[in-house]
N, C-alpha and C positions, 0 to 999 in steps of 0.2 A: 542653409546651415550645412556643416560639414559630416559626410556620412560618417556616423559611427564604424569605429574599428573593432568587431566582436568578436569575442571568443564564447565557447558554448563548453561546459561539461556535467558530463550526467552519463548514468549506462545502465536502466532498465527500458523495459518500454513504454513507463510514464516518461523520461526523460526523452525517450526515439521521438514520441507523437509531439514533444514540444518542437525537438529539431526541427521534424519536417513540417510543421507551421512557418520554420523562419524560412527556408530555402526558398529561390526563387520567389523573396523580399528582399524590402531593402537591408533588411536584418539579417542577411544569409550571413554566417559566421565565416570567418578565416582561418578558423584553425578550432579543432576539437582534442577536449581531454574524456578520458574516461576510462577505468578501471581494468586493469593488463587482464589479458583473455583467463577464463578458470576453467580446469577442468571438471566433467561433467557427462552424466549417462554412464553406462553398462560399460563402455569400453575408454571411460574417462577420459578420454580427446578434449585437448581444448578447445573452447567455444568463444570468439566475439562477442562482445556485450550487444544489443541492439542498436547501441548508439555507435559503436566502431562498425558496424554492419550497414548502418545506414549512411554514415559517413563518407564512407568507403565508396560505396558505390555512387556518392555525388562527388566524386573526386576530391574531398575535402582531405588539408591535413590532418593526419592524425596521431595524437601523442598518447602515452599511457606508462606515465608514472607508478612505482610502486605506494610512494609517499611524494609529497609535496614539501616537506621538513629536510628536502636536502639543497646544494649549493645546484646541482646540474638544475634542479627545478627552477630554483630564484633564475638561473639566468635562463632557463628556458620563456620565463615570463618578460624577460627585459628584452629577448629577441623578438618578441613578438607583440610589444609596444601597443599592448591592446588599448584602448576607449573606455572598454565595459568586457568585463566576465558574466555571460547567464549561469546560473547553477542550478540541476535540476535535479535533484535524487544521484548526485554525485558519487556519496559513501568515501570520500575521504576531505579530513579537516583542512581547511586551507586556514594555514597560520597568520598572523597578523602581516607579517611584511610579502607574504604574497598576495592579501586581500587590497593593500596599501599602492600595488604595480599599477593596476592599469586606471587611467586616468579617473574616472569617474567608479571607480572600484569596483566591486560585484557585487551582481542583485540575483536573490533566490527564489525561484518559484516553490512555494512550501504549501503543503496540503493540508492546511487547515485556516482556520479563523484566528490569524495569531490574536492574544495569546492562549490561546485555549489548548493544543496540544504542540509543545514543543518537541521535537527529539524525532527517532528512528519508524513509526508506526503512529501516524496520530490517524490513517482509515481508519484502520482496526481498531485504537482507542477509542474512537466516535462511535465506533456499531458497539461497541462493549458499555459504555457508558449510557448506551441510551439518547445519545444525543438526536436533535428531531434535526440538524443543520451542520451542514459541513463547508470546506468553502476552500481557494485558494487565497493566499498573501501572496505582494509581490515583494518584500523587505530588502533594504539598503545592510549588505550584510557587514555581521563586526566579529569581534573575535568572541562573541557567546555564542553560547547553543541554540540558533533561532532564537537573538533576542534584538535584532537588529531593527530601525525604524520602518514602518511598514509605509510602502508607498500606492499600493491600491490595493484592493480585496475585489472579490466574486463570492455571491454566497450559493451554497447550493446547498438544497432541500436532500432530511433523508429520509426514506419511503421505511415504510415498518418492514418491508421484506426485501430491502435492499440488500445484497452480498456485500462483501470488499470489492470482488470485479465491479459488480452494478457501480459500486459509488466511485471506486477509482477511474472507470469509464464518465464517468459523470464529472470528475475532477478536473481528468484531464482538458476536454472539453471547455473548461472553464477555465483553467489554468491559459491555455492557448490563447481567449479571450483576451484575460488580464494580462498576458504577457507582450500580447499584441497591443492593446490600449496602452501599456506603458511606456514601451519602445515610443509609438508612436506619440508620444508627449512624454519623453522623458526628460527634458529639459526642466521643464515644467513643473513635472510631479514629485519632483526629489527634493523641490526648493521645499514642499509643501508635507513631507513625510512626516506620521506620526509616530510617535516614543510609543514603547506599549507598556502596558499595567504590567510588571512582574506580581502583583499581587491575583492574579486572576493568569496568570499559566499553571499548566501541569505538564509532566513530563509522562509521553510518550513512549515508554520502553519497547525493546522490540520485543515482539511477543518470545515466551518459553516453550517447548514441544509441553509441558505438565499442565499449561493453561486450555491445552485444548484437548484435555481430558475431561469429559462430561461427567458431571458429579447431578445426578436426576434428583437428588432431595435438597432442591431448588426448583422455584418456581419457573416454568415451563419458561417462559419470556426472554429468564438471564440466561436457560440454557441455549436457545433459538439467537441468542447475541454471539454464542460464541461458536454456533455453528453458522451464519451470515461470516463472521469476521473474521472464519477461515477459510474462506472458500478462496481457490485462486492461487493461494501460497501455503500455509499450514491446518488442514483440514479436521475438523473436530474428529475427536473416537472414541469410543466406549469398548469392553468388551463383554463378548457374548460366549460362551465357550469355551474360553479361552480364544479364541481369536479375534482378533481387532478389527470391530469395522468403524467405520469412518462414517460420519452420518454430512448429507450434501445440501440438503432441502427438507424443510421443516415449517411446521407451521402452530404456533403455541394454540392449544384448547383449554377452555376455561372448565371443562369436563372432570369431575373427583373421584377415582377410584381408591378405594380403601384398598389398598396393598401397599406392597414397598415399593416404594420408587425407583424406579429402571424397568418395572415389571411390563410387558409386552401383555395389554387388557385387552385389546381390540384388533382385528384383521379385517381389512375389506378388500375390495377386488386390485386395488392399485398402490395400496398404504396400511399400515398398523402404527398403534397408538401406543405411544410407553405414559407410565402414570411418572408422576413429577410431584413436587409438596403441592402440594392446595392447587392441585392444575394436572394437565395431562399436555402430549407432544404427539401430534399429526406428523410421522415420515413417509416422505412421498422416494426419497433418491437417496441410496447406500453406496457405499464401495466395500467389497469383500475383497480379504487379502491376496494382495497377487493382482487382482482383476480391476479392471474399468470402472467407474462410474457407471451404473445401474437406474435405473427407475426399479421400486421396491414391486411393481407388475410383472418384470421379469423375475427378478429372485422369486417370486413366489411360483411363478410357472418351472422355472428350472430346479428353484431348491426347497418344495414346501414346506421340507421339515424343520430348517434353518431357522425361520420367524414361525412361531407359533404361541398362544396364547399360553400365559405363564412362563416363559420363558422371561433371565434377569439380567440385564446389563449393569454389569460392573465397571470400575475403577481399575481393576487388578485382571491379571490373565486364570487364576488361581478360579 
């Protein structure tokens, strides 16, 4: 059979880590898209995306579009008379007659169990909801929002103290899997793709900076969902002081102190406990402003008076 003519686009480093599964395969791409450099850091210099970085240095071409919705784009596609587009955490829409170019059209590696979270964030949606399973789809894409038919799945388990890193590392991993088992039976697996239930998705929003404001009268569980499901990219925080810390690692106790909730009831040699509704919250690792990620052993050797028993974590800097 005749080797597929691929193109590959994506540009974080879930999309890198699928790249560099295909190279040096018979899947190595001919050509890559992905997201024009953004500036970034203290002295906001532009930066490569992971996927132009990694490109790059395997000699691959490299394009990067602002949009896909213009004329230079359409004939950038017909130059390059693809087979198959992979699309991995791309971040820009490819419109119907671009999806329509390359022969056997384009297939997306998407982080979830379609249809369970469609859209921008379905890690994070999955550590927030609770869910015990997460998974990659390999979907025959169309012009919905990740509603296209899916051509193979990977499930992957999620641990009760899993982060967004833990499970995006997890994802990836399995993503690579399915994307390799597909290729390598693609012929095959596309004649056999399933429709999915629009009755059984939910949309994935990207997460808001307000969502990862800890609100402790709630039980200890939903608050530890949404310190997992920040970790990595928008980091939970409360404030104390007026200053905002950032909570990193957490572990919910089913322990009930009668006070208000945020209240700092407990210190031990490595960690302190905030009371929560009908529950209490084990912090083991803080970030104080300005500063690194912490284990709560050090702040307390460096800043005793900082966590101290009765002290309240708020909502507000006030």
């Amino acid at each position: 059979m005749t080797k597929l003519k691929i193109g590959f686009a994506g540009t974080p480093e879930f999309a890198a880590a699928h790249l560099a599964a295909l190279l040096n395969t018979e899947f190595s791409p001919v050509a890559v898209l992905t997201q024009p450099d953004r500036r970034a850091g203290r002295g906001k210099k532009l930066h490569a995306s992971p996927v132009k970085a990694l490109a790059q240095t395997n000699g691959l071409a490299v394009y990067q579009p602002s949009s896909l919705k213009t004329e230079e784009s359409i004939d950038l596609f017909k130059e390059l008379e693809l087979d198959l587009l992979i699309v991995v955490a791309y971040g820009l829409i490819l419109p119907s007659n671009i999806l329509s170019l390359p022969t056997f059209g384009c297939i997306n590696v998407h982080a979830s169990l379609l249809p369970r979270w469609r859209g921008a964030a379905p890690i994070e949606r999955a550590i927030l909801a609770g869910d015990s399973e997460s998974g990659v789809t390999i979907m025959q894409m169309d012009a919905g929002l990740d509603t296209g038919n899916m051509i193979s799945k990977v499930t992957v388990n999620i641990d009760n103290d899993d982060s967004r890193q833990d499970l995006e590392n997890n994802l990836i991993a399995a993503g690579v899997q399915g994307l390799i088992h597909t290729l390598g039976q693609f012929h095959t697996l596309r004649l056999t793709a399933q429709k999915q239930n629009d009755a059984d998705a939910n949309y994935a929003a990207k997460l808001d900076k307000i969502e990862a404001l800890l609100d402790f009268d709630q039980d200890s569980e939903l608050v530890n969902r949404i310190i997992r499901a920040g970790i990595g990219r928008m980091p939970a925080y409360a404030f104390l002081e007026g200053d905002r810390l950032r909570f990193l690692k957490a572990t919910p106790n089913g322990k009930i102190f009668n006070v208000k909730p945020g209240t700092i009831v407990e210190i031990a040699n490595d960690n302190f406990t905030v009371s929560c509704k009908n529950s209490s919250l084990l912090v083991d690792s803080i970030q104080l402003p300005g500063k690194n990620p912490v284990n709560v052993l050090d702040v307390l050797n460096s800043k005793a008076t900082l966590l101290k028993v009765g002290a309240l974590f708020t909502m507000d800097e006030t």
